[in-house]
ROPA-667027 format. One line per 5 residues: their letters; for each residue x, y, z of C-alpha. Coordinates in steps of 0.1 Angstrom, whole numbers, plus 5000, padded with zeros to 4 digits. Layout:
N
A) X Y Z ~ ... .
// end
This chain:
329
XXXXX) 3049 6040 7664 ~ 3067 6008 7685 ~ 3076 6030 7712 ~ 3040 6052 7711 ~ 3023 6017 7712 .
XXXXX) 3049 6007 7741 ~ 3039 6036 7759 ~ 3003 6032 7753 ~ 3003 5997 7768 ~ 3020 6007 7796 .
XXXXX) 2991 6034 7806 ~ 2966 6011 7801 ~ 2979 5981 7817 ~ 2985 6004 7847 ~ 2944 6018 7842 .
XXXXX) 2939 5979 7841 ~ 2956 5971 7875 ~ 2940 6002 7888 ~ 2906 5991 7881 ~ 2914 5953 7893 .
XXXXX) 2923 5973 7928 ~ 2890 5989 7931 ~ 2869 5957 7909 ~ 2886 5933 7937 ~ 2892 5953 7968 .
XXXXX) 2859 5936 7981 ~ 2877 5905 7983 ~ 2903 5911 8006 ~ 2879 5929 8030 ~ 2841 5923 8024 .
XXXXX) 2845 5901 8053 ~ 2861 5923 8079 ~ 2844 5950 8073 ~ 2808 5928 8074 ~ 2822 5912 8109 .
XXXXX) 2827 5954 8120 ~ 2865 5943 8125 ~ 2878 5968 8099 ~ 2863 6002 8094 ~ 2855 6006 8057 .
XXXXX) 2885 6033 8056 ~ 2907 6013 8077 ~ 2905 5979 8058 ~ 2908 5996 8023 ~ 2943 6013 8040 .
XXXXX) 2953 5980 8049 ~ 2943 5961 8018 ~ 2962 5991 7998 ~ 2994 5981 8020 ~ 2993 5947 8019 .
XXXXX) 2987 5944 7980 ~ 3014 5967 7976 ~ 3036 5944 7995 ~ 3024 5914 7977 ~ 3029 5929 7942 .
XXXXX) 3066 5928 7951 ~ 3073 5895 7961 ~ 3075 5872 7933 ~ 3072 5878 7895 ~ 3062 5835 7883 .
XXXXX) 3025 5846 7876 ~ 3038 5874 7854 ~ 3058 5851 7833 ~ 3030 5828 7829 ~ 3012 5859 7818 .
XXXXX) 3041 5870 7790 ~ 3051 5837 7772 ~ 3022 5812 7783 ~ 2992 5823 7769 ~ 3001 5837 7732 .
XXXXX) 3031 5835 7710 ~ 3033 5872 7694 ~ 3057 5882 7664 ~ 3077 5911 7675 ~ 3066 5943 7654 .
XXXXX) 3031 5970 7652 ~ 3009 5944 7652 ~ 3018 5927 7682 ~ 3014 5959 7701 ~ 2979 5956 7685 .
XXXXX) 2972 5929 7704 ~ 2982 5935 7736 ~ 2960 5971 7732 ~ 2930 5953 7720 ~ 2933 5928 7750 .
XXXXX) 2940 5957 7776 ~ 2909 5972 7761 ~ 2889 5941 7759 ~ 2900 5930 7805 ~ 2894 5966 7810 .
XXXXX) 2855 5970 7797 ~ 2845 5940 7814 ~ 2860 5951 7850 ~ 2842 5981 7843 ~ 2813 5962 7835 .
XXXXX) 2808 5934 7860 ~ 2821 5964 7885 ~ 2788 5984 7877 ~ 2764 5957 7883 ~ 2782 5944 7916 .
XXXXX) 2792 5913 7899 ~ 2823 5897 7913 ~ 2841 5881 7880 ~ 2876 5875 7881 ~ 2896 5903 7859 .
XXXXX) 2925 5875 7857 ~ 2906 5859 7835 ~ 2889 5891 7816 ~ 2929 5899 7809 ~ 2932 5860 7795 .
XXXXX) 2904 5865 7779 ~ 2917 5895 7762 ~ 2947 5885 7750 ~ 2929 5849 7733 ~ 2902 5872 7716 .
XXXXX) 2926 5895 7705 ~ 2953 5871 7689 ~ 2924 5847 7676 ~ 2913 5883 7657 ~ 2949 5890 7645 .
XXXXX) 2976 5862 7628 ~ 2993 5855 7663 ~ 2989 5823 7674 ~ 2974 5808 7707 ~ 2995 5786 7731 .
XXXXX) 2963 5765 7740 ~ 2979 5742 7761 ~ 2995 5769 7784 ~ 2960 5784 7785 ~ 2942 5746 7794 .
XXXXX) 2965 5743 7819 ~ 2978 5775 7835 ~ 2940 5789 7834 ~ 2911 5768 7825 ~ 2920 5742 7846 .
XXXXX) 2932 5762 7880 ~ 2902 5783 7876 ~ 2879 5750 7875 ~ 2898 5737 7907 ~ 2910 5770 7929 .
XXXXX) 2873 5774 7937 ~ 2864 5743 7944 ~ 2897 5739 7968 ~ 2883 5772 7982 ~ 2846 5756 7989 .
XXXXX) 2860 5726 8006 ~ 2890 5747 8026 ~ 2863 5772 8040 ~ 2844 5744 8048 ~ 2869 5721 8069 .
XXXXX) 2886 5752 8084 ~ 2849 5761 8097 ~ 2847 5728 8112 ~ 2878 5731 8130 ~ 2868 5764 8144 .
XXXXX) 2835 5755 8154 ~ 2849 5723 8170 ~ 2881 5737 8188 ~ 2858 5770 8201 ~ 2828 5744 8211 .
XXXXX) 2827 5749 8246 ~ 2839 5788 8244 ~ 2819 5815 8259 ~ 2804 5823 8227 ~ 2814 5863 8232 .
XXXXX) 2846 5858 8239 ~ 2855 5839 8208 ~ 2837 5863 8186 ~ 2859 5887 8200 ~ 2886 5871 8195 .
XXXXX) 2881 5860 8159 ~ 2871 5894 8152 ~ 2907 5905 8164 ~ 2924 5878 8143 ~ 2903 5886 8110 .
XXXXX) 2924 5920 8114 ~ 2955 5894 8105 ~ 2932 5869 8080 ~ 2922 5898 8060 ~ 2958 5916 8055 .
XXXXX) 2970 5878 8046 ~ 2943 5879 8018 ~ 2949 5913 8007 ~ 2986 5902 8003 ~ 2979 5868 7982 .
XXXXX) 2955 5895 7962 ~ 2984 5914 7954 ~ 3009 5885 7946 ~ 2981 5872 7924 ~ 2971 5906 7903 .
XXXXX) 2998 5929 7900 ~ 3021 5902 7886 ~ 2995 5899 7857 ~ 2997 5934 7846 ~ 3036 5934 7849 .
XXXXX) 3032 5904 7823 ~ 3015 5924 7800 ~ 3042 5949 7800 ~ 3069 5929 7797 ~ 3050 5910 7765 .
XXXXX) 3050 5944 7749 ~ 3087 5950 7759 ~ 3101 5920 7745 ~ 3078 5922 7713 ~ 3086 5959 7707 .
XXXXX) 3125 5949 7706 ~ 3132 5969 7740 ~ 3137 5941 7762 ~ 3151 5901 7748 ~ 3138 5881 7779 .
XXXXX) 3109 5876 7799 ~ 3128 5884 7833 ~ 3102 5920 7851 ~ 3120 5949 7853 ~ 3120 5967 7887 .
XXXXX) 3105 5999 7873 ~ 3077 5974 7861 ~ 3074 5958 7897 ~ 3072 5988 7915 ~ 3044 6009 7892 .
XXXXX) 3018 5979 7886 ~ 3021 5974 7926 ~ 3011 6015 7931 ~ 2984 6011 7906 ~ 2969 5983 7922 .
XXXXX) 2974 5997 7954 ~ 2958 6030 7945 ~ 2928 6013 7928 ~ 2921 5992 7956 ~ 2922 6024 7980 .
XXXXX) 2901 6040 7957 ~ 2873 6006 7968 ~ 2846 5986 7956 ~ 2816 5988 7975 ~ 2791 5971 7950 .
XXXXX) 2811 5937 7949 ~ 2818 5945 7986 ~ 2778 5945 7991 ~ 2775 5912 7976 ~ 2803 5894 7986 .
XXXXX) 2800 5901 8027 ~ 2762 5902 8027 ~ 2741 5887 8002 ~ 2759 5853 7999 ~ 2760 5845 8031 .
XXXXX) 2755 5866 8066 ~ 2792 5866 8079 ~ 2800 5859 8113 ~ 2838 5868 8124 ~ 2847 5830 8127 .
XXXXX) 2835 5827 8089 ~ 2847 5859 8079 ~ 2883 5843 8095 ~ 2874 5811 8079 ~ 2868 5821 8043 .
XXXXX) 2900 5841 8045 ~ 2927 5818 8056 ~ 2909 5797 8038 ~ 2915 5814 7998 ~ 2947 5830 8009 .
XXXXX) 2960 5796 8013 ~ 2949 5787 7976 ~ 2963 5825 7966 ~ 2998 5814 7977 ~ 3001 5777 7967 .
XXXXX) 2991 5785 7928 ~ 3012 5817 7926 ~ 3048 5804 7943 ~ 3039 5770 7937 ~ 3024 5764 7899 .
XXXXX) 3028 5800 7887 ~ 2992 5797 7876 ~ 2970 5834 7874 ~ 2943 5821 7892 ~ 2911 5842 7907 .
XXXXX) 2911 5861 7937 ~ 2875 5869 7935 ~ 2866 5828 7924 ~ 2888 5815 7954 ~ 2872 5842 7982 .
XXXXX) 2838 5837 7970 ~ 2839 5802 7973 ~ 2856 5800 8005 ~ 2824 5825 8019 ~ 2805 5796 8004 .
XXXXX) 2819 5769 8023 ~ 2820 5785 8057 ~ 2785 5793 8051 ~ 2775 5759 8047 ~ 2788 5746 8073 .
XXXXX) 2761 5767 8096 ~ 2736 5749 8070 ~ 2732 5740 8034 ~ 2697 5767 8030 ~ 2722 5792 8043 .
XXXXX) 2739 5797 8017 ~ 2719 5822 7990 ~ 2727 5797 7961 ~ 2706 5818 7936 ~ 2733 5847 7942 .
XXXXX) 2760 5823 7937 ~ 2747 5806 7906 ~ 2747 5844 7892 ~ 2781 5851 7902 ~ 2788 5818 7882 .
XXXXX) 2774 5830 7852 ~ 2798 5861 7855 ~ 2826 5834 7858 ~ 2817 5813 7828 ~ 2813 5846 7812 .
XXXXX) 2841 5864 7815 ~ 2864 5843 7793 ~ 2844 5848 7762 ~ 2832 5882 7769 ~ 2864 5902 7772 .
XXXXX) 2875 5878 7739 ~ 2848 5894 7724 ~ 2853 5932 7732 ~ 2891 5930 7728 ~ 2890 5911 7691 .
XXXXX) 2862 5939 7683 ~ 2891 5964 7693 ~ 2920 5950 7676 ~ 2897 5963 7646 ~ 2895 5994 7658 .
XXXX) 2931 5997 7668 ~ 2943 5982 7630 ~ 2928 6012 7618 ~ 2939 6038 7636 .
// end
């Protein structure tokens, strides 16, 4: 049963990377595509490509993912677990993917494995959890708000007496180079989380001693993320290039230098698995103030903030109902 389990984690954290590629490929080109700088089929290409590169160069957040967030005996019931919170990240993609809402499936995976070990004996390593998610998901958006916002300002300032054509033009070419640099920092962020997973359920099954990712493990979360964000995400996309904020190409390049800055400092940086979808969004949010405050559609933001606060608990929820399910099988 070990190596069944094994193998049954294994196919569903790649289903969960997968549906992270298509649940966040919005983020790496909502804008681009809103700005007519990407075709739909073009930027989804180049998001595929760039998270696939991404996914393969650095393995910190994965870590964080394997021994930060719970301490799991080795034996059946730990592969349990790490089912029930692969169930638990996985339902609530699917969900918030349905309704258009962009929520963060870093944190519906976090979320998964809390719920699941608080339903089982294994314990929580609360700390690591305060301070390797709660805590970078508070602040990664709010460095996203203010970054979008000052990098706006510099735009608009250093393009001030432009021929306003031109430097659309322009910015619309460079958003070809802003959005690959997002889609990359998407991939560095959200494949490594999956490839922690697997390694958890290596080292708990007895097939692996260390945390240290496997090559083998590298290489097939970044196809399945890279397949899944191919595969696209039009709903989120909908919301996130046009009914926060009407994107310009400056904001558009704004918002993404802007969260693929953030992207890269947290995962080389502090390891942390923090939010693609929370860092974008707030970024679009920042640019778009800068034009003016009423700007902003602030209702559709405080929704997509509910989905935030949500997530945590939700996926909890579904994935300690599962470990129920799973104990009985």
């Amino acid at each position: 049963m070990p190596t069944a389990g094994l193998v049954l984690v294994v196919v569903l954290a790649l289903a969960f990377d997968f549906t992270n590629g298509f649940h966040d490929a919005a983020n790496a080109i909502a804008s681009a595509v809103s700005t007519r700088a990407l075709t739909l089929r073009g930027a989804l290409a180049l998001a595929a490509v760039m998270n696939l590169v991404g996914a393969l160069l650095g393995t910190g957040v994965a870590v964080t993912i394997a021994s930060g967030v719970i301490d799991t005996p080795m034996g059946e019931d730990a592969l349990h677990v790490v089912i029930a919170a692969l169930v638990g990240a996985i339902t609530w993609n699917l969900v918030t993917w349905y309704f258009g809402l962009p929520s963060s499936s870093s944190h519906a995976l976090v979320g998964g494995l809390v719920g699941a070990a608080l339903a089982s004996t294994t314990r929580v390593h609360w700390s690591g959890v305060l301070e390797k998610v709660v805590v970078p998901m508070i602040i990664s958006p709010v460095i996203g708000l203010v970054l979008g916002y000052g990098v706006m300002t510099a735009i608009r300032w250093a393009f001030r007496d432009a021929n306003a054509h031109r430097a659309s033009r322009l910015m619309r070419r460079a958003q070809v180079f802003s959005a690959a640099g997002l889609a990359l920092g998407h991939g560095l962020q959200d494949a490594q989380k999956s490839m922690g997973v697997i390694v958890l359920a290596l080292v708990v099954s007895g097939h692996q001693a260390d945390y240290g990712v496997p090559l083998w493990v590298v290489l097939a979360c970044a196809l399945a993320l890279s397949a899944g964000t191919y595969s696209g995400g039009l709903r989120i996309m909908r919301t996130l290039g046009r009914r926060i904020f009407h994107l310009t190409p400056p904001h558009g390049f704004a918002a993404e230098v802007s969260a693929a800055s953030v992207l890269y400092l947290t995962a080389f940086a502090f390891h942390a698995p923090v939010s693609t979808t929370h860092v974008i969004t707030s970024a679009v949010m920042g640019v778009g103030a800068t034009t003016r405050r009423s700007a902003v559609r602030w209702s559709v933001a405080a929704d997509i903030a509910k989905g935030w606060v949500l997530t945590l608990p939700a996926a909890a929820v579904v994935a300690a109902a599962a470990y129920g399910v799973v104990g009985l099988v």
